[in-house]
C-alpha positions in Angstrom: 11.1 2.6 -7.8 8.2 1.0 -5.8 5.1 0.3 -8.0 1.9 -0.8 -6.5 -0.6 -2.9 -8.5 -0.9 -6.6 -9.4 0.2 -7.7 -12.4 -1.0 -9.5 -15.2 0.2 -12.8 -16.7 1.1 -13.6 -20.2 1.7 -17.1 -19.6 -2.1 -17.9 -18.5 -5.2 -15.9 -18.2 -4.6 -14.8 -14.5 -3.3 -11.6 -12.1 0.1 -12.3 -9.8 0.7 -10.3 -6.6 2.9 -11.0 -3.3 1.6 -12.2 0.2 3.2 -12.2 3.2 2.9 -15.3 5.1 3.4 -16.5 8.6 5.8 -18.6 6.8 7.4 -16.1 4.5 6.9 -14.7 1.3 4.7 -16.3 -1.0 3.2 -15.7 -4.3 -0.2 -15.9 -5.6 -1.9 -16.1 -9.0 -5.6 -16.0 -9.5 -7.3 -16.9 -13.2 -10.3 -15.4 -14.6 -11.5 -18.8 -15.7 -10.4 -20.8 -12.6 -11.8 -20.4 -8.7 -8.8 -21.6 -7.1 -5.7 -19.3 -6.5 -2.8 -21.0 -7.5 -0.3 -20.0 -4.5 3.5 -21.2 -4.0 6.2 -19.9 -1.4 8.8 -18.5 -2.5 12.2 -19.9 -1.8 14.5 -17.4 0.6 18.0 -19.1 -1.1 17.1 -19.9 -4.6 14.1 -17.4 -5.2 12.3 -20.0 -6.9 8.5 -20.8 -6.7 7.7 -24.0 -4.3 4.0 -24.9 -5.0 1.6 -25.7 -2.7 0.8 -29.1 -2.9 -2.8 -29.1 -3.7 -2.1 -27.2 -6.9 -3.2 -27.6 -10.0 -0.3 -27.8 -12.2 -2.3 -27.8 -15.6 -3.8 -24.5 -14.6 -1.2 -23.1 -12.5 2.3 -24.3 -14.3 5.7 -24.2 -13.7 6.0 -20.9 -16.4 3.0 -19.3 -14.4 4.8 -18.9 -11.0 8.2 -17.4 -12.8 6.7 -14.9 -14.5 5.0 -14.2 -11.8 8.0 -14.1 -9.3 9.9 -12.2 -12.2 7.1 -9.6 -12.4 6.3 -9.1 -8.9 10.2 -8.4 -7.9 10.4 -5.2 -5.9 6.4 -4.5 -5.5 5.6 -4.5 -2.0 3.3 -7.2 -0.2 -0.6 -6.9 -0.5 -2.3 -7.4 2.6 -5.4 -9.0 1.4 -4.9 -12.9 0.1 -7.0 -12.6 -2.6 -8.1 -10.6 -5.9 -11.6 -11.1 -7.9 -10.1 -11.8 -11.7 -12.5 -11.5 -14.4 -11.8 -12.4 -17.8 -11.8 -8.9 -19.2 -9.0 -8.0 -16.9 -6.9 -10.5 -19.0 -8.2 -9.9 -21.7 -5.4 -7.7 -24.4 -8.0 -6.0 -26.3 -10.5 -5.1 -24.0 -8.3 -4.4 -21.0 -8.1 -1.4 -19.4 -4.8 0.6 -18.6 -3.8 -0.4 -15.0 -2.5 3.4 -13.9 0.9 3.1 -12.0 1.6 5.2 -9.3 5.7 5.3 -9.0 7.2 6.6 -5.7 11.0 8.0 -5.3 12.6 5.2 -3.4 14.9 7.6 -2.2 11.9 9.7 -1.1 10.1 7.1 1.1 13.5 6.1 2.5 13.6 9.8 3.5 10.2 9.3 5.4 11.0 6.3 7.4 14.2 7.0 8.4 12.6 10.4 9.9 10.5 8.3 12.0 12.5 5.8 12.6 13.1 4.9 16.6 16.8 4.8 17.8 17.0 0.8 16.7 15.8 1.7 13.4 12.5 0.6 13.4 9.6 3.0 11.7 7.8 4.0 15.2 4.4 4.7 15.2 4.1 7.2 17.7 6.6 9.2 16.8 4.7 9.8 13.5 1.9 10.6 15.1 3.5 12.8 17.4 4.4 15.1 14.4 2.0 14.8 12.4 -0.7 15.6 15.4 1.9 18.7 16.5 1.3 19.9 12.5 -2.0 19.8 12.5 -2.3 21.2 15.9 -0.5 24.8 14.8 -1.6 24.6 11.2 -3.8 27.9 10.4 -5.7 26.3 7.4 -6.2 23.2 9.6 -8.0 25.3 12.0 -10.1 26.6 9.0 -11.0 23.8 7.8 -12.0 22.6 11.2 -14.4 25.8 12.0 -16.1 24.9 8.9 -16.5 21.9 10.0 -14.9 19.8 6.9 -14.8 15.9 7.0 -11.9 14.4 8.8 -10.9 12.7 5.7 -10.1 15.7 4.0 -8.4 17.4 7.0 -6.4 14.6 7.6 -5.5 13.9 3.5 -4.3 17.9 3.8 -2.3 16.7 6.9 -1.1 14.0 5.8 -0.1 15.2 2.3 1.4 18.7 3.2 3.7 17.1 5.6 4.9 14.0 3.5 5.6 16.9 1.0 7.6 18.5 3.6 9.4 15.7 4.9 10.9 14.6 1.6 11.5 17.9 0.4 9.2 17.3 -2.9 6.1 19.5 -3.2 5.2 18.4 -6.7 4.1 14.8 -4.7 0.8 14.1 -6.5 -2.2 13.0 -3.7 -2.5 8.9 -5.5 1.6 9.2 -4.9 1.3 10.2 -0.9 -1.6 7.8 -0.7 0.8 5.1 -2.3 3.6 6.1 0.1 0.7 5.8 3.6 -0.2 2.3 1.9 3.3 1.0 2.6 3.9 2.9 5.6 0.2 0.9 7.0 2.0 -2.1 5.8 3.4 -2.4 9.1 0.1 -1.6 11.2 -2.9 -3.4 10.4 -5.2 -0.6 12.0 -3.4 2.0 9.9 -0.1 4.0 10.7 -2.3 7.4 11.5 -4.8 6.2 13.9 -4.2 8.4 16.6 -3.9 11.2 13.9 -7.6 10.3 13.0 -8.4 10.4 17.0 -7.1 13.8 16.8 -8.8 15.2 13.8 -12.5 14.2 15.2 -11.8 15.5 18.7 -10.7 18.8 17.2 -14.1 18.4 15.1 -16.1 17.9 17.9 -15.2 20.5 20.5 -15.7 22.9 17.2 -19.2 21.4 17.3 -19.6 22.0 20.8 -18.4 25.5 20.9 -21.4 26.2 18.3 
C-alpha cells in the first residue's frame, strides 16, 4: 500500500518525510521547537541514516533518524525539501487526525504499466495521448465545456473517470486518484497532464469564441 503524508515522531517533537536528492535518498526531520531540519542520507547497502555533518545531534539523535527511516519505509518521495512544523502538530492531545489516503499498489502498477513506453519507462505522451482522445469523444465533456465549466473540473472528471477505467475500480474515491496523479507527477516537475490542461482550455476557448 502506498500512503502519502509525513509522519510524526515519537522520539522528539518533529515531522519525518523522504527527499530525493541529487545524491540519493535522504531523510528529513523538522521540529516544532527547532528552525533547523535535521537531514541525513540514507545509506543504499545498510539502510541506515548518515547525518549531515552540521547536525545537531542533541536535537536531531541517533533514535530520531530510525524512527524516522522505519516510518517513512514505502511512502513515496516529497518534492518540496521542507515542512512548516508547529508545536500543535506534535502535540498527542491537541493533534489533529492526519487523514490517509491508501492506494491499491496493484492498482497504480496497473496505470503505469499501461503507459509505459516499450523500455518500460511511464511516457508522458502516451498519457496524454489517451487521456486527450477521452476527453475529445466524451459526451459529458462536451457539456461541460458548452457551459463553459472551469478546466479544473473538466479535467478532474477526465482525469478521474479514466484512472477509474484504467484500473478497472470505479469505487476510486477523487483524494485516492488525486493521490495516484501526485505520484504519477513525481516524475515530471511541470505535472504529468500538462498537455491535457493545454487541451482543456483550447476546447474552452473556441466554445467562447463560437458564442
Amino acid at each position: 500500500m502506498l500512503r502519502t503524508k509525513a509522519v510524526k515522531l515519537s522520539v522528539i517533537p518533529a515531522m519525518a518525510f523522504r527527499v530525493k536528492l541529487a545524491s540519493g535518498p535522504s531523510i528529513t526531520i523538522q521540529r516544532a521547537d527547532y528552525k533547523q531540519a535535521g537531514i541525513a542520507s540514507i545509506s543504499r547497502t545498510s539502510g541506515q541514516a548518515i547525518p549531515a555533518k552540521n547536525i545537531n545531534q542533541k536535537m536531531y539523535p541517533p533514535e530520531a533518524f530510525a524512527e524516522a527511516i522505519a516510518l517513512t519505509n514505502g511512502l513515496p518521495y516529497r518534492r518540496d525539501k521542507g515542512v512548516k512544523v508547529t508545536k500543535e502538530m506534535v502535540k498527542e492531545k491537541k493533534e489533529k487526525p492526519v487523514e490517509e489516503v491508501i492506494v491499491d499498489s496493484n492498482e497504480y502498477q496497473m496505470l503505469v504499466d499501461k503507459y509505459s513506453d516499450k523500455n518500460g519507462k511511464l511516457s508522458y505522451d502516451l498519457i496524454n495521448k489517451d487521456f486527450i482522445k477521452f476527453a475529445k469523444s466524451s459526451s459529458v465533456v462536451r457539456d461541460m465545456v458548452a457551459e463553459n465549466q472551469s478546466a479544473a473540473k473538466i479535467r478532474n472528471y477526465v482525469v478521474g473517470n479514466k484512472i477509474r477505467n484504467v484500473v478497472g475500480n470505479q469505487d476510486l474515491t477523487d483524494k485516492q486518484v488525486k493521490a495516484m496523479v501526485d505520484l504519477l507527477d513525481e516524475a515530471y516537475p511541470k505535472g504529468v497532464f500538462k498537455e491535457l490542461n493545454d487541451e482543456i482550455r483550447k476546447m474552452l476557448s473556441a466554445n467562447k469564441k463560437k458564442k
